[in-house]
C-alpha positions in Angstrom: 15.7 0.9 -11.3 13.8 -0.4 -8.4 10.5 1.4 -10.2 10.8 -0.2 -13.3 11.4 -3.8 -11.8 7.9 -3.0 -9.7 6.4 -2.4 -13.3 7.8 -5.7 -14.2 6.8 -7.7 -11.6 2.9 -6.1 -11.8 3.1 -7.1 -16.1 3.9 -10.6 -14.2 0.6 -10.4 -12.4 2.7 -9.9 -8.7 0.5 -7.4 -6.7 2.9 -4.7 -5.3 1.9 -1.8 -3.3 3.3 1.5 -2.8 4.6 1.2 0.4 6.3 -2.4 -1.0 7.6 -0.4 -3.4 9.3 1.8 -0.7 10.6 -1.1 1.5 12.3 -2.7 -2.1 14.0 0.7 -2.5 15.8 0.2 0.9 16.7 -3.0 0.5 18.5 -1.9 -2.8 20.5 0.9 -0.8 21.0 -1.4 1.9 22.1 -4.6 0.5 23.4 -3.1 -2.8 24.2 -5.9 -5.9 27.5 -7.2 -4.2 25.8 -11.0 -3.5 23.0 -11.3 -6.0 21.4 -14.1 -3.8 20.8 -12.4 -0.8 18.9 -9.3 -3.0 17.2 -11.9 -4.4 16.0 -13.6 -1.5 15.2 -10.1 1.0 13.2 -8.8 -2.3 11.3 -12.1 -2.8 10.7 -11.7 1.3 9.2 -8.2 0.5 6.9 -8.4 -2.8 6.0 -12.0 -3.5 3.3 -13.0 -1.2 1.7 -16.5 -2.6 3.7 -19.3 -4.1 2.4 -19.0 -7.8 3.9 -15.0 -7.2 7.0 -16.4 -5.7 7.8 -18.7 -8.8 6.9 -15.4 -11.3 9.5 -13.4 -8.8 12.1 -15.4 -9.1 11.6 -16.1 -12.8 11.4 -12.1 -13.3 14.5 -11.4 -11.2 16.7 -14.0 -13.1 15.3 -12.5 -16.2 15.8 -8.7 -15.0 19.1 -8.6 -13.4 20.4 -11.4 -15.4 24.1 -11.9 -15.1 26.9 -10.9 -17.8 28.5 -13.9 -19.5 32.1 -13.9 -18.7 33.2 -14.7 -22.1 31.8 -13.5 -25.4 29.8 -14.6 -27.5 31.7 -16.9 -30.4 32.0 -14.9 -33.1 33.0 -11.5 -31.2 35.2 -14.2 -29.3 37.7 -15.2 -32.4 37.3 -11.8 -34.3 39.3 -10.4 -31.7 41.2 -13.6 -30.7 43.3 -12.8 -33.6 44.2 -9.5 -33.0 45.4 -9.9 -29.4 48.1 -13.0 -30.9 49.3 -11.1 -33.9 49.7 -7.2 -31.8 50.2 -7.3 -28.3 52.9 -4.6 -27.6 50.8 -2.5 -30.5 47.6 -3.2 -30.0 47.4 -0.8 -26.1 48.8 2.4 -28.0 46.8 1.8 -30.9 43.4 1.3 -28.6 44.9 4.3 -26.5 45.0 6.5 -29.9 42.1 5.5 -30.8 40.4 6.4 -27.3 42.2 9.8 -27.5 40.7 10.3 -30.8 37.0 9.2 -29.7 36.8 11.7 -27.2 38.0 15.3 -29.1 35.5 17.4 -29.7 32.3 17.6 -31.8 31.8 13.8 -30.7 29.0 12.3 -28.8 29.5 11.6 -24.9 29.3 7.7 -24.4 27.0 6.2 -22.4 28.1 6.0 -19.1 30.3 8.7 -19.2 29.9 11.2 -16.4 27.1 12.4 -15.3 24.3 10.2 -13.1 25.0 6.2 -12.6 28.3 6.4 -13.6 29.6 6.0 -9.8 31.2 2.5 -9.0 30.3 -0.7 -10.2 30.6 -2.1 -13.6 28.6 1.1 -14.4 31.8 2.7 -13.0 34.1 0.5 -15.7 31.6 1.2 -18.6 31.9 5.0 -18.1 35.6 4.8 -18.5 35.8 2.8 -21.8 34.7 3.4 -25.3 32.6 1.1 -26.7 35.4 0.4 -29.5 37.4 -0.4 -26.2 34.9 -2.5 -24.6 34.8 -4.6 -27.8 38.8 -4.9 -28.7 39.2 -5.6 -24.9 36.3 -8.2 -24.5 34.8 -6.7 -21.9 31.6 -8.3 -21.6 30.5 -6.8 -18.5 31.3 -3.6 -19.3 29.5 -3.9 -22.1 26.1 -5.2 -20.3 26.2 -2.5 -17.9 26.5 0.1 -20.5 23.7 -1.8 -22.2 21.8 -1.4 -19.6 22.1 2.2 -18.6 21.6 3.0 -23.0 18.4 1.2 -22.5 17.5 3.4 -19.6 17.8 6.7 -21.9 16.8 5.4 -24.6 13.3 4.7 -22.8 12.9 0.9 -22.8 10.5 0.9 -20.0 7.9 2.5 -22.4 8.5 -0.6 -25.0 5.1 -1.7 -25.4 5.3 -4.1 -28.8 7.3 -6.3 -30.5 7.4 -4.3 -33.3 9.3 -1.4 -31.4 12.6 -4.2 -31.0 14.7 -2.3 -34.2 13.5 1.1 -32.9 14.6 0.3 -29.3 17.7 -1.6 -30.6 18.9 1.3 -32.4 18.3 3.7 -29.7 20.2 1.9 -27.3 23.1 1.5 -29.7 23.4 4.7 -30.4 23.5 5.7 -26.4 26.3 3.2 -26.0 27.8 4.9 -28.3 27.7 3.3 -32.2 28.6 6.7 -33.9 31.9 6.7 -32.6 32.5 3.2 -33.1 31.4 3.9 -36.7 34.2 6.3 -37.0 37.0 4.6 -36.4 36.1 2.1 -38.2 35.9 4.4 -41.0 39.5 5.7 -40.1 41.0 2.1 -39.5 39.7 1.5 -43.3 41.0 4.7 -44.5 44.4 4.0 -42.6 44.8 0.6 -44.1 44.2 -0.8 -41.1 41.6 -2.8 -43.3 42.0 -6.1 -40.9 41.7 -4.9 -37.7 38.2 -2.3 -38.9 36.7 -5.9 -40.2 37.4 -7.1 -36.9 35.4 -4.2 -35.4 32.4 -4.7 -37.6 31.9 -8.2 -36.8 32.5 -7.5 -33.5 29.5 -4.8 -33.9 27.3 -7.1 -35.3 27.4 -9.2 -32.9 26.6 -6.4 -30.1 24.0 -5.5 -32.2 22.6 -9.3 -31.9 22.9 -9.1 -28.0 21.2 -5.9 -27.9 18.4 -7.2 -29.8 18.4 -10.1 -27.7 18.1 -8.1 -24.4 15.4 -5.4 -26.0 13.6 -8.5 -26.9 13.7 -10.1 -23.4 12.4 -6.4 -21.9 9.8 -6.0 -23.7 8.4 -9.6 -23.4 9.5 -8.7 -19.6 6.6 -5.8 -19.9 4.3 -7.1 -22.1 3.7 -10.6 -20.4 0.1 -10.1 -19.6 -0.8 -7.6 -21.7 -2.7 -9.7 -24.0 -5.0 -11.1 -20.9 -5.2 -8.0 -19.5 -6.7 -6.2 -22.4 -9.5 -9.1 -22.7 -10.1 -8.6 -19.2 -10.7 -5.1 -19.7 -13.0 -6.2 -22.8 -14.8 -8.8 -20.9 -15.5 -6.8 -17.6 -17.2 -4.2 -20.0 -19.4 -6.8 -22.1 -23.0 -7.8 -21.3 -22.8 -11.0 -19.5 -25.4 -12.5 -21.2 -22.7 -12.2 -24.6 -20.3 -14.2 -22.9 -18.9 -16.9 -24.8 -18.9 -20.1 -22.4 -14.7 -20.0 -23.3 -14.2 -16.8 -21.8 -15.8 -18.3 -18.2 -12.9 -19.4 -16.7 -11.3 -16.0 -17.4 -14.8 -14.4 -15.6 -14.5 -16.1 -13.1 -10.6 -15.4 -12.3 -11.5 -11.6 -13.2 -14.5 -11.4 -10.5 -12.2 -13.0 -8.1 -9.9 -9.6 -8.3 -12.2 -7.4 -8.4 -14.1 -8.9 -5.5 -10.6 -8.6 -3.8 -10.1 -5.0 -4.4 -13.5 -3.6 -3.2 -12.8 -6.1 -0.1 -9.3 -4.7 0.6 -10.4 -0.9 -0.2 -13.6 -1.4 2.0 -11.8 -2.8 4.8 -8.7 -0.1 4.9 -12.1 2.4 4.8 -13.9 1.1 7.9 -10.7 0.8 9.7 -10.1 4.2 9.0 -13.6 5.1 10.1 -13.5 3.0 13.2 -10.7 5.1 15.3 -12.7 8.2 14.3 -12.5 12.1 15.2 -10.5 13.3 17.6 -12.8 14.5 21.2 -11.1 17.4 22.1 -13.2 17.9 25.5 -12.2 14.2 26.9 -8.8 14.9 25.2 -8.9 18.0 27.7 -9.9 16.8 30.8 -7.6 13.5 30.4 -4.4 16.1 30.4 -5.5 17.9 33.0 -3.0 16.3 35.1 -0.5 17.2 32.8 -0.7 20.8 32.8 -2.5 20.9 29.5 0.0 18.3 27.7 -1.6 16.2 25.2 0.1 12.8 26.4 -3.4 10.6 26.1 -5.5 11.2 23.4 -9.2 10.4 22.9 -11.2 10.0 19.8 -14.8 10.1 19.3 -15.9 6.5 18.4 -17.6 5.8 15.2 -19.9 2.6 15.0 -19.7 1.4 11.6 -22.7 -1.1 10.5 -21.6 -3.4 7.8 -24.4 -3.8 5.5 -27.3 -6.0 5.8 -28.2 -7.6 2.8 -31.2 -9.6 1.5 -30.9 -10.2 -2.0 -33.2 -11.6 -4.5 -32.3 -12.8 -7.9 -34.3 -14.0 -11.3 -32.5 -17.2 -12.4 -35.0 -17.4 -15.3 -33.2 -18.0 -18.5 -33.5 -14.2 -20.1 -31.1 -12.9 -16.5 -29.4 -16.4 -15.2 -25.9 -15.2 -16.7 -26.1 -11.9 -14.9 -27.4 -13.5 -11.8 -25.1 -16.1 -11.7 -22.3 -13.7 -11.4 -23.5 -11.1 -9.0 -23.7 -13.7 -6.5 -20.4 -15.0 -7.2 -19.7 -11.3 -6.7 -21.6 -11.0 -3.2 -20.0 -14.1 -2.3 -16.6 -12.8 -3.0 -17.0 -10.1 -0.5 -17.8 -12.2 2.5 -14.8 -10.3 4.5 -16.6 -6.8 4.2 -20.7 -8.4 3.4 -21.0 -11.3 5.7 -24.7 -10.5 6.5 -25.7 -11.7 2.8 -29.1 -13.9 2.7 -29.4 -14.6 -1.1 -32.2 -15.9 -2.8 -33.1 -17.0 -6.4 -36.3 -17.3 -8.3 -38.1 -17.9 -11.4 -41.8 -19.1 -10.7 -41.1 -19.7 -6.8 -38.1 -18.2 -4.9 -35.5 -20.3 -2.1 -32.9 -19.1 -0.4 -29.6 -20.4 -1.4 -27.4 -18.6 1.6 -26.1 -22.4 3.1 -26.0 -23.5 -0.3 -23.2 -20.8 -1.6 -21.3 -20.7 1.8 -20.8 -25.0 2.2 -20.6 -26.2 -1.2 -17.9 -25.1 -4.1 -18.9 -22.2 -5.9 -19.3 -23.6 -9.3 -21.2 -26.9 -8.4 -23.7 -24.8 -5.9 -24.6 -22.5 -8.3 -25.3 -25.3 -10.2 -27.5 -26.6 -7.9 -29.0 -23.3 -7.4 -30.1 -23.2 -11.3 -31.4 -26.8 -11.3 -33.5 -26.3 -8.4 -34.9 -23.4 -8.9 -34.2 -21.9 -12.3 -36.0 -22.9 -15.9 -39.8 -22.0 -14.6 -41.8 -19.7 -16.2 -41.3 -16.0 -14.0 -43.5 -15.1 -11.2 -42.9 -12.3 -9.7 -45.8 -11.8 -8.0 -45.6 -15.6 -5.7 -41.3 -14.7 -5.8 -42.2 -11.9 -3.6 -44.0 -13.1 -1.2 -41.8 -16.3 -0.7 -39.2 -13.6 0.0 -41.2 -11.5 2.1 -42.5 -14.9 4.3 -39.0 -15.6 4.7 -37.0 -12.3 6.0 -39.5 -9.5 6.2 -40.1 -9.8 9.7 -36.4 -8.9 10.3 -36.3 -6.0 8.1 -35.5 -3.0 9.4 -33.5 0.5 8.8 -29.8 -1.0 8.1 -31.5 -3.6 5.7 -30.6 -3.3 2.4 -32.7 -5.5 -0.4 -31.2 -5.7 -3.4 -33.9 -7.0 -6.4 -32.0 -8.2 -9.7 -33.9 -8.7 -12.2 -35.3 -7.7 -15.5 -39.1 -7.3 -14.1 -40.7 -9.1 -16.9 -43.7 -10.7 -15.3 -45.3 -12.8 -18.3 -48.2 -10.1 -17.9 -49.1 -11.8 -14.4 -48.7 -10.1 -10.7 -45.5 -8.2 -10.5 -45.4 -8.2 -6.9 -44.8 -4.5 -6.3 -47.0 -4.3 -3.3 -45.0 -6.6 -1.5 -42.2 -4.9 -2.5 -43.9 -1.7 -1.2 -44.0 -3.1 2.4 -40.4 -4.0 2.2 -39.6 -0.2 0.9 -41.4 1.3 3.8 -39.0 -1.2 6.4 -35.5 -1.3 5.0 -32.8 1.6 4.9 -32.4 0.6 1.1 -34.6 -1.0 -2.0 -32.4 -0.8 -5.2 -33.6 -2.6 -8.6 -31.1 -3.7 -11.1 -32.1 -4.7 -14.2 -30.0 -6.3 -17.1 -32.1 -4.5 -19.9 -30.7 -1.0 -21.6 -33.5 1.6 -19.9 -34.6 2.4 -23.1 -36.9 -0.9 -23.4 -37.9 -0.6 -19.4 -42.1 -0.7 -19.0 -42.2 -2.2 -23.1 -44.4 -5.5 -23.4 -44.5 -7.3 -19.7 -42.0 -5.0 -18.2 -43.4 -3.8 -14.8 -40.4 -1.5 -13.9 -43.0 1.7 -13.4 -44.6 -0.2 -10.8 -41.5 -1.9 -9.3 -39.5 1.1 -9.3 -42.2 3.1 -7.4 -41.1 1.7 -4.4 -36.9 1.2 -4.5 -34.9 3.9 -3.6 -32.4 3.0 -6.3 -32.9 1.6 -9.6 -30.2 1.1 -13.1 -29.0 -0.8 -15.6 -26.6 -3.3 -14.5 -25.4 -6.1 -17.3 -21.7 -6.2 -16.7 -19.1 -7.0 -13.9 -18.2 -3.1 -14.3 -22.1 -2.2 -13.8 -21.6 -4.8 -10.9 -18.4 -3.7 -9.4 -19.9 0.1 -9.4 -23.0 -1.2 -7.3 -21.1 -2.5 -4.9 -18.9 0.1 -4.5 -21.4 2.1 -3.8 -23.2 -0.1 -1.3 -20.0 -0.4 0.4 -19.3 3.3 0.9 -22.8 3.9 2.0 -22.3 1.6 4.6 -19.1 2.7 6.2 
């Protein structure tokens, strides 16, 4: 159970890790579902983090482990209303013979019978009554908890559409156990008992309503961000210079997560590296006291270098899109990248680094555009603003990262000041927007720009973008 809620609460956007997962678990075997509020509260302590995840918890939770009603529903209600005033003395044997009769052989086991889950509980009461006894007797909660453990087998948690609600609903009333309910009503009808099998039907129409009900719940349950999750797939696969201006919001949102992710994966990484390999000879003679018992350990230290970055992007209006979000990108990362100097260019380059880090986001980038964006592209004067600026403190940890799509309007391309940055830094990678099948046509100068980078690709979506990164990242840890 505690599994399938995790998948919920993930459909609800809630990030839950593994070893969440594992603390949930416990707190279900600890605190059990005897008081509802305290589950919820210790599970909300454990997997929501954030407020906006602490308001789809609890929203989830009510939803997920929502309570039986005590009575049921109206129509179920006074169909069998009328058969508890008119038989009383009759009505238990008659219920017991039917109940003998369910269970001969040759008929299905009901859910909840036997078998797993059926310990304790109103799981407990479900396995002990047929579903013709749960309906004559009312028994609503019976009747949810053997709803619930028919959805189980009948595989709700794949539900994946709306369209799968009468293929589910069927399932799930055949687990609980409609067959049999089908057959005495048959033999009430064939008895004369004409009255009382009526009663029975209505009452399984009605179940049949609550059981759609409660597939339908599920599977908008586990479906509730599917729809935004499949158009950020689409979008972080799409050229960024396709994006419709609607879908920047959602960009913007999607780079956010991502930047996240590499941040959190990159940090657990360099943690890891930090503590390092174990020095067995210092290990040695720090036991020797000991008689050769390891009580101290010592590990061989690992300096890990985060990466230093210069970065230089065309904001010319052919690459601005692209630009525009790689540096939201870089600037995402500042946890695991925080020595990023970023600069932008189109006829003359300035570094934007103060810019990005004091202002909003949104409004510097802005700025950023206005100031230095719309000229006609220079590579040529671009690289030497950049190499006045930081080449003096270039050396071997120095990455430079070059995005652009090293169209030079037929004028200097700059490639021989890129040559003197190539022969300083650790790294010179080139990333260019264009497919490399048009690379070096018209005023492309990537032959002679990519003479002297280490690294060059394609790179014209936030998966292109999230894969450089990566990379960058590992390299460096």
């Amino acid at each position: 159970m505690i599994a399938d809620f995790v998948r919920i609460l993930r459909a609800a956007d809630i990030r839950v890790s593994p070893a969440e997962t594992l603390d949930a678990a416990e707190i279900f075997e600890t605190i059990g579902f005897d008081d509802r509020s305290i589950l919820k509260h210790a599970l909300g302590q454990t997997l929501a983090k954030t407020e906006m995840e602490k308001q789809a918890f609890d929203e989830a939770f009510e939803t997920y482990f929502r309570v039986p009603e005590e009575t049921p529903p109206a129509a179920l209600s006074d169909a069998m209303s009328e058969d508890d005033a008119g038989d009383e003395e009759s009505g238990e044997s008659e219920t017991q013979s039917g109940s003998d009769e369910m269970s001969g052989e040759g008929q299905p086991q009901q859910a909840g019978e036997g078998g797993e889950g059926s310990e304790g509980g109103e799981g407990g009461e479900a396995a002990n009554q047929t579903l013709t006894e749960m309906l004559q007797n009312r028994d609503m909660a019976a009747l949810q908890a053997a709803m619930q453990q028919a959805a189980s087998q009948a595989g709700i948690a794949d539900a994946k559409l709306f369209t799968q609600q009468g293929m589910f609903s069927r399932r799930i009333m055949e687990a609980m156990g409609l067959a049999d309910l089908d057959a005495r009503i048959r033999q009430m009808n064939e008895g004369g008992e004409t009255e009382r099998a009526e009663q029975l039907k209505q009452g399984r129409a009605q179940l049949f309503e609550a059981v759609q009900d409660f597939v339908e719940r599920q599977i908008a349950m586990r479906t509730k961000n599917a729809g935004r999750l499949l158009r950020e797939d689409a979008l972080s696969r799409i050229r960024l210079s396709n994006l419709d201006k609607s879908d920047m919001k959602i960009m913007r949102e999607l780079i956010r997560k991502l930047a996240k992710r590499l941040a959190s994966r990159h940090s657990r990484r360099r943690k890891k590296a930090q503590r390092g390999m174990l020095d067995i000879r210092r290990t040695m003679r720090a036991n020797v006291a000991f008689d050769g018992n390891l009580f101290n350990l010592a590990w061989r230290r690992v300096k890990v270098e985060r990466p230093k970055l210069i970065v230089l992007c065309d904001v010319s209006g052919s690459v601005a899109a692209v630009s525009r979000f790689f540096l939201m990108f870089l600037y995402s990362l500042d946890e695991v990248m925080p020595k990023t100097r970023s600069f932008v260019f189109s006829n003359r380059a300035g570094e934007i680094s103060d810019i990005l880090q004091n202002d909003d986001l949104e409004a510097a980038m802005e700025a950023a555009l206005r100031q230095y964006g719309g000229g006609s592209t220079d590579y040529g004067v671009s690289m030497m603003d950049l190499a006045a600026a930081t080449l003096d403190s270039v050396d071997k940890k120095t990455t430079v990262m070059v995005l652009g799509d090293a169209r030079s309007n037929y004028g200097d391309p700059g490639h021989l000041v890129l040559k003197e940055f190539y022969e300083r830094a650790g790294r010179v990678i080139f990333l260019n927007p264009e497919p490399e099948s048009v690379w070096d046509t018209g005023d492309s100068e990537m032959k002679k720009l990519g003479a002297f980078c280490t690294h060059k690709q394609t790179c014209n979506s936030v998966k292109h973008l999230e894969r450089v990164l990566d990379d960058l990242l590992r390299l460096s840890s």
